[in-house]
N, C-alpha and C positions, 0 to 999 in steps of 0.2 A: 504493500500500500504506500501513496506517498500524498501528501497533502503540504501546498506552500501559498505564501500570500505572493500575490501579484497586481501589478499596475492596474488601476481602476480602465486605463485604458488597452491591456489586453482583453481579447476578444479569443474564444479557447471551445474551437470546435474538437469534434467527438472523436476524429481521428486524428487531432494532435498530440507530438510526444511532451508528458508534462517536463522532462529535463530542458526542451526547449525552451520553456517559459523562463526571462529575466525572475528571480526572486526579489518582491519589495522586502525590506528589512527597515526603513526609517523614512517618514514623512512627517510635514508640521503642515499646521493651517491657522488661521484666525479663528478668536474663540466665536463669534456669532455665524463661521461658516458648515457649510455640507461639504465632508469630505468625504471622499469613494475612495474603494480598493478591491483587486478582487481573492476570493480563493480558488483555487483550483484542486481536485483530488481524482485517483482512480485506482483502481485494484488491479494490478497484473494478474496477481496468486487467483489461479482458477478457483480455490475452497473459498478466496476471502472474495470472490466475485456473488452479488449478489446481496450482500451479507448488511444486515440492516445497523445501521447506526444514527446515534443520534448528536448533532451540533449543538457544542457548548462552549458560549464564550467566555473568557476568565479574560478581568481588567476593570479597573478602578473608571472604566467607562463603561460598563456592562452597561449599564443602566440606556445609556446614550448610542445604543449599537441596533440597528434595525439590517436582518439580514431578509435576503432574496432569496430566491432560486434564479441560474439564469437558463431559460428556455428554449431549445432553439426551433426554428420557425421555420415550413416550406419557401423556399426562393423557385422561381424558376425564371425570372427572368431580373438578373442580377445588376445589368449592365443597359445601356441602352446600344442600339445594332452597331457591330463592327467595333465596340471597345472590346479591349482585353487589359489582363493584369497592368501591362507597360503604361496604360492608364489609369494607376494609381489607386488600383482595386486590391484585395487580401485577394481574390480569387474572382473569376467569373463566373465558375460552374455552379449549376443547378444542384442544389441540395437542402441540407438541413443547418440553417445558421444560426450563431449565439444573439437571442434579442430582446425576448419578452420575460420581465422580471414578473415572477409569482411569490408572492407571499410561501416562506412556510408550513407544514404541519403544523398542527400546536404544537405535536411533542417535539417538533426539533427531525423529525427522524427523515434522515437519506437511506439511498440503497448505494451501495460501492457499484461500482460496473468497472469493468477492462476499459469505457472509454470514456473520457478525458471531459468532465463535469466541471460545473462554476460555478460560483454564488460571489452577489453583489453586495456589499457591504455598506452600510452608511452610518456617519458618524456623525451626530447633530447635538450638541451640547447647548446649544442656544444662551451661548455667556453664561452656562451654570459652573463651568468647573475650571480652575484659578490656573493660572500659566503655567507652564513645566513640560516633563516628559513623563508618558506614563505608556507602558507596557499592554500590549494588544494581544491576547494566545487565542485560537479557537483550536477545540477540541473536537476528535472522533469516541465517543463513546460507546462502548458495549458494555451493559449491565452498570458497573462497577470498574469495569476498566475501560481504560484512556488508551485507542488503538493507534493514535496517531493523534499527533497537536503540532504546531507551526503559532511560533510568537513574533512579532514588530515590536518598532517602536512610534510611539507618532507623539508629536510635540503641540502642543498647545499654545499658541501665541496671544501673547497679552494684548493684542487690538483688535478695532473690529472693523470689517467690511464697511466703508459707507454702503449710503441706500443706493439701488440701480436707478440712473439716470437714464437710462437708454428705455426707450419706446421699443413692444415687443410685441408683436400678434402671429398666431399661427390661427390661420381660418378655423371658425370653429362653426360646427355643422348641424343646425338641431334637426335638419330632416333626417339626416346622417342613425342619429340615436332614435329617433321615433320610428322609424323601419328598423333599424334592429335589434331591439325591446320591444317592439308591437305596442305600440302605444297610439294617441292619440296626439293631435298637437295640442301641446301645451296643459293637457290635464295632468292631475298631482303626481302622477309617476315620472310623466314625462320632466317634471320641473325638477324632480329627484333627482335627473338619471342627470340634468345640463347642469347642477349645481354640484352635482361630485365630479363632475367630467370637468367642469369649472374652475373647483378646487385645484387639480391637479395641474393645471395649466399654470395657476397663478404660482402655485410650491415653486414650477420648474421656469418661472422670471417672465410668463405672459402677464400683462401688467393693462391690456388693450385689447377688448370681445368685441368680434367682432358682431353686429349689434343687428337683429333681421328685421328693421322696421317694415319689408315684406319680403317675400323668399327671395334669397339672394341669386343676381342674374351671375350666378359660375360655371360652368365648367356643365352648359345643358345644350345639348344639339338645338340646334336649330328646330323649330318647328314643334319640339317637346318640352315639357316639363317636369320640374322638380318639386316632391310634394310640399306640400304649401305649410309652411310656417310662417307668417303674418303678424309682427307684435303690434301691429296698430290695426285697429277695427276703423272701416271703411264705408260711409253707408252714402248712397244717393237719392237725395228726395226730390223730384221736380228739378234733376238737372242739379242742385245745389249737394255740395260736400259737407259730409260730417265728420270726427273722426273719434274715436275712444283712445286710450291711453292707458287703462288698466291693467294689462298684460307688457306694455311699456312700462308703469309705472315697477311691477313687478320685477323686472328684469333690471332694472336699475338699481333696488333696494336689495337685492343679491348681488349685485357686483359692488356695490356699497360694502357687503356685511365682507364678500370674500377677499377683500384687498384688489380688483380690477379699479384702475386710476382710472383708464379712458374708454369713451366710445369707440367704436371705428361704425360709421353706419353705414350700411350696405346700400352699392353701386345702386345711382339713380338711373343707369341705362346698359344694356347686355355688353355684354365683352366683347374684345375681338375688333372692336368698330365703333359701337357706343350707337349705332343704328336704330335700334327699337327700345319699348320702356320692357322693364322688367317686369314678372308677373303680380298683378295686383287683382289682390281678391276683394269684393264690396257685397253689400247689401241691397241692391237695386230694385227700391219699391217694394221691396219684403221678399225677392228672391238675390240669393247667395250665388255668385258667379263671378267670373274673370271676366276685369273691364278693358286693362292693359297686357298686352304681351307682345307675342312676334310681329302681330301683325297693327303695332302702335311705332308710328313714324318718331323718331326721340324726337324730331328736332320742331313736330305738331305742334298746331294751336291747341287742341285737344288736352294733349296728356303734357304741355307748358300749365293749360289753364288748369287743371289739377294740380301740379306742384306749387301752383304762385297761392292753391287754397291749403296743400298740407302744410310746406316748409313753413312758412310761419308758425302755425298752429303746433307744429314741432320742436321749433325753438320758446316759443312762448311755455310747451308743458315743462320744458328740459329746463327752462330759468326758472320757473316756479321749482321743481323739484332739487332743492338746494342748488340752485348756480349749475347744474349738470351741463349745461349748454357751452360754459365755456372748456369741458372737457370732450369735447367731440370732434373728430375729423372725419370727413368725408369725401364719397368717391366720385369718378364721372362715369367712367369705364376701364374693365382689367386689363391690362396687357394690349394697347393701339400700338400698331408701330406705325414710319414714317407714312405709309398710304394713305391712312387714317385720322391725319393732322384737321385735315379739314371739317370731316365729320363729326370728330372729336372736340373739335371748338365750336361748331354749332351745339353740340349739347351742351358744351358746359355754359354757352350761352342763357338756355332755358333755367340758370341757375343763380348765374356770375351774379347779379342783385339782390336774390336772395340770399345770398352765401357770402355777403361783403361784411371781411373779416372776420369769417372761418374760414381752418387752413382746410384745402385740398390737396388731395394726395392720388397719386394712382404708380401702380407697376406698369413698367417702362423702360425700352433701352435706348429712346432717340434721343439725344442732347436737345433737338428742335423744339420740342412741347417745352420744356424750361427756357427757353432763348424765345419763344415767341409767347412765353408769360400765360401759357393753359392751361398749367400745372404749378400751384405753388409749393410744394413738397414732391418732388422725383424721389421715386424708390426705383433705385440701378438696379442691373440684376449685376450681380459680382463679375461676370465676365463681359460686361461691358461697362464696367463704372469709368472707364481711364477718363473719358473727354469730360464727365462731370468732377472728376478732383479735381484736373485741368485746371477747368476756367472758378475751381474755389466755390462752388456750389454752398452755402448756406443752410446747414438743418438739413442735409443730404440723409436720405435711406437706403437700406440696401436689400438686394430679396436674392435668392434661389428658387430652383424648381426642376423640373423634370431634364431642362435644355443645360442647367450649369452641371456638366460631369465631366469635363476636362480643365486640369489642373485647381479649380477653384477647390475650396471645402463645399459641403453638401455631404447629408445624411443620409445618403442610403445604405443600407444592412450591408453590404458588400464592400461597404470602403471601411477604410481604419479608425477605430473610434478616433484618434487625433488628427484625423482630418477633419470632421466634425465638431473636435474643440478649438482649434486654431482660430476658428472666425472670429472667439472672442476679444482675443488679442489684434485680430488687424484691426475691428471696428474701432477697437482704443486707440490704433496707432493714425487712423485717420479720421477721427472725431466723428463717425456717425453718431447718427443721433436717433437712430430707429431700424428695426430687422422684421421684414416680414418675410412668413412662408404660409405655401397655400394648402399644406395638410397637417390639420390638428389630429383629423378624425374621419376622413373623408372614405365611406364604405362603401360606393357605386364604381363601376367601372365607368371608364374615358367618358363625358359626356353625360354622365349619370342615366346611362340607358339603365342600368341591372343593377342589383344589390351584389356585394359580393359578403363573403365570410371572411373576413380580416385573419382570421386563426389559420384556416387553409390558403387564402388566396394573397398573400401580401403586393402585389403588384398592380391592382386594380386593374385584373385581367389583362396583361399584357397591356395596360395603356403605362405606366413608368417602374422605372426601377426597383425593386422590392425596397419597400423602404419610404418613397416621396412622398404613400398616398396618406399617409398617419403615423402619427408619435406615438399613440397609446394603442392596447388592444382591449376588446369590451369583455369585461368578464362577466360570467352570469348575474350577478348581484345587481346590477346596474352602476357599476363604479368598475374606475379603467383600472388596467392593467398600464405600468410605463413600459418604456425602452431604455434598452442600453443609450439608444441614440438622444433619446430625453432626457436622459441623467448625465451625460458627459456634454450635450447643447451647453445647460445647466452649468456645468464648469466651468465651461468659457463665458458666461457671463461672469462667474465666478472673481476671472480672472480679471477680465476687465477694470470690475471693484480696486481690485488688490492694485492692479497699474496704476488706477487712480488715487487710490490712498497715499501710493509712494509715490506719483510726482507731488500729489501736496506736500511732503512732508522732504522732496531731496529736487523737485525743478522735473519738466519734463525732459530735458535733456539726458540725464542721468538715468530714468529711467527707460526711453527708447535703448539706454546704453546696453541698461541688463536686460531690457525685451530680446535684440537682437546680437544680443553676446554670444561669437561661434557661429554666425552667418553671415551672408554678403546682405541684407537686408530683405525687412519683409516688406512683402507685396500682398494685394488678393491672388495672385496665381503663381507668385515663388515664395517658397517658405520649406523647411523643414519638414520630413517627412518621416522621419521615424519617433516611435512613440514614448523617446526617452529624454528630448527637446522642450515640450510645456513642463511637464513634473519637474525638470532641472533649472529651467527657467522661475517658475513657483519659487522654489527653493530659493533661488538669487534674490528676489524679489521679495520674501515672506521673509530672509534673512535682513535685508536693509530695514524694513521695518520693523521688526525686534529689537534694531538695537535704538530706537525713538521708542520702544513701547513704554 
């Protein structure tokens, strides 16, 4: 049998040799942070194969230690066409990958096998326990005897994380959970299932829901729709608009209670083009039916003269409802490129007055939409932000997605988890000010034609990478399951923190110094590639600050 602690960011599939794995033996963090690490164990000995035991941690942090299972997951399509390893993958092939963190048995109990297991470990002291070093062991127990244990050390650091200043949204999808928990929209399971699915977002530094004042125009064919989640009731009487707000109101005083800072409210016109309104469901004379959709022109008197009666009525509930209105950004359309500059300023036309002095935001790779002023917050996608650092873009965002898998980070199952935490570090190193991605939770294939099963199918049916289309997996109770990929995102927010504490505290010069200590300099597509670079870095950096703590 052999059992060792390893890098939070190895990743330790079933047919690897555990001698291969770096052993961790000593890490430190700040005392208000979440620090990961993993273990690793397996059984050669055919007798001691199978052989039930049970995980027991010994450390004056017991208390503060919450372990995993980590789980691995069908891939089968790992890569997008024609990449291979040489593109910055652990692997390309179809199989079974290390991803989905499961809670424990109560009793603690594993089974050994001949291949090569992990569990994720987390360390959250939340400022309760005084600086120093204190001793980490986890044990294999049978009966009465300790079949194997593996001890660290991890350090304690006397300061703490400032608060995250960076703006954070991964699309979050309530038709997503009401097709799969069979629910209703927005009845009291339904609001169960988005407030622990909520939770977890906000744990791992989402700070920004996005917000379905009607079902959000994303990622639907043409022609079809996405079932209807509406938080504003919509009714027409003689031609005239009403609206409700109660299920808005509701949505509000949850991201109130859960720690969400900001709105993001969903796109007033479909993607791609920004050509039509998005689905709007109303109350017309006492029948229930769709007024707006494919076949509503954006740039209409029609579906104008609807927005010029909600949007106010929208900000008037949002200011009444403590001040909410001035934490809201809003969209036009996801994803225009240059074709679509024109049609894209005609919508935001039907807007630009009503929306004077709230920011808008949209994903984006043209420089043009910021130079010809149609977009006041650009979100680059990381392989094309160069001409926005350029010209010193202001309050710049950044995003990924399906299309950034050559040399940028991006989280799909298939790359390294330190490809993954790296983005934390460049965002620091180039002052964004906000990170969007477009799968929280997204359980449809391409186009949201079909449901899929998240558990078997991780790549939303051959439309992206195993991995793009969600961070979490849904487990029966109606509360997520994370990811390795969500727990190491996570860290590189982490990090972030920590760069920021140490340029307050030693100049930003100094610390680009020890960001990039042992490199020609970092970039979004050049950096560091092995996964012994951020933890060393940490280290540099967790140590300057020790010695001010």
């Amino acid at each position: 049998m052999a059992l060792k602690f390893v890098s939070s960011l190895e990743k330790c599939f079933l047919s690897d040799n555990i001698a291969d794995k770096a052993t961790f033996s000593n890490g430190s963090f700040l005392k208000n942070e979440r620090f990961h690490l993993g273990v690793c164990f397996t059984a050669d000995d055919p007798d001691a194969a199978k052989r039930a035991v049970t995980l027991r941690v010994v450390s004056p942090l017991a208390a503060y230690v919450v372990v995993r299972k980590v789980v691995h997951v069908p891939v089968r399509m790992a890569c997008n066409p024609g990449e291979t390893v040489a593109d910055d993958y652990i692997t390309t092939a179809p199989g079974l990958y290390p991803d989905m963190l499961v809670p424990l048995a109560e009793n603690g109990q594993l089974f050994l096998q001949k291949n090569l297991e992990s569990l994720f470990l987390e360390i959250d002291t939340k400022g309760a326990v005084a600086a120093g070093d204190y001793p980490l062991t986890v044990q294999l127990v049978d009966g009465n005897e300790v079949v194997e244990e593996a001890t660290c050390t991890l350090t304690v650091i006397g300061a703490a994380l400032p608060p995250q200043t960076l703006k954070f949204t991964q699309w979050f999808y309530c038709d997503c959970l009401r097709v799969q928990y069979g629910t209703e929209s927005f009845d009291e399971r339904h609001w169960q299932i988005i407030e622990s699915y909520a939770k977890t977002a906000v744990k791992n530094g989402v700070n920004m829901l996005l917000t379905p004042i009607f079902t959000p125009a994303l990622d639907t064919a043409v022609g079809r729709e996405r079932p209807t989640t509406q938080l504003v009731d919509v009714t027409v009487q003689n031609g005239s608009y009403a609206f409700g707000f109660e299920k808005l109101g509701r949505w509000v005083d949850m991201c109130d209670r859960i720690g969400i800072q900001y709105l993001e409210i969903a796109h007033f016109f479909t993607q791609w083009g920004a050509e039509h309104a998005p689905k709007v469901m109303a109350t017309v004379d006492g029948t229930y039916r769709r007024i707006f959709g494919w076949d509503t022109d954006a740039a209409g008197e029609e579906y104008g003269a609807f927005l010029r009666a909600l949007i106010p009525a929208l900000l008037a509930f949002l200011r009444e409802k403590d001040g909410w209105h001035k934490r809201c950004l809003f969209h036009i359309s996801d994803e225009p490129n240059e074709e679509h500059l024109a049609q894209y300023a005609a919508a935001r036309a039907q807007v630009t007055a009503l929306l004077r002095g709230y920011p808008i935001m949209d994903a984006l790779s043209n420089y043009e939409f910021y130079e010809q002023g149609v977009v006041d917050i650009p979100v680059a996608a990381t392989d094309h932000i160069g001409p926005f650092l350029a010209h010193g873009v202001k309050g710049l965002w950044c995003y990924y997605c399906v299309g950034q898998s050559k040399k940028v980070s991006n989280r799909f199952v298939a790359m390294s988890s330190a490809r993954t935490r790296i983005l934390g570090a460049q965002m620091y190193k180039y002052g964004i000010e906000g990170f969007l991605h477009w799968g929280y939770n997204f359980y449809f294939s391409q186009f949201s034609m079909e449901t899929v099963n998240p558990l078997m199918i991780t790549d939303g049916d051959y439309f992206a990478p195993a991995g793009d289309t969600f961070s979490v997996y849904p487990a029966p109770d109606g509360t997520p399951y994370a990811s390795l990929r969500l727990e190491v995102f996570y860290d590189g927010l982490q990090d972030m923190r920590a760069l920021a504490l140490c340029e307050s505290l030693y100049g930003r010069e100094y610390t680009l110094q020890l960001l990039e200590q042992g490199t020609d300099g970092i970039t979004f597509s050049e950096y560091p590639r092995d996964g012994a670079f951020l933890p060393a870095m940490r280290e540099r950096v967790n140590a300057a600050i020790a010695k001010k703590a």
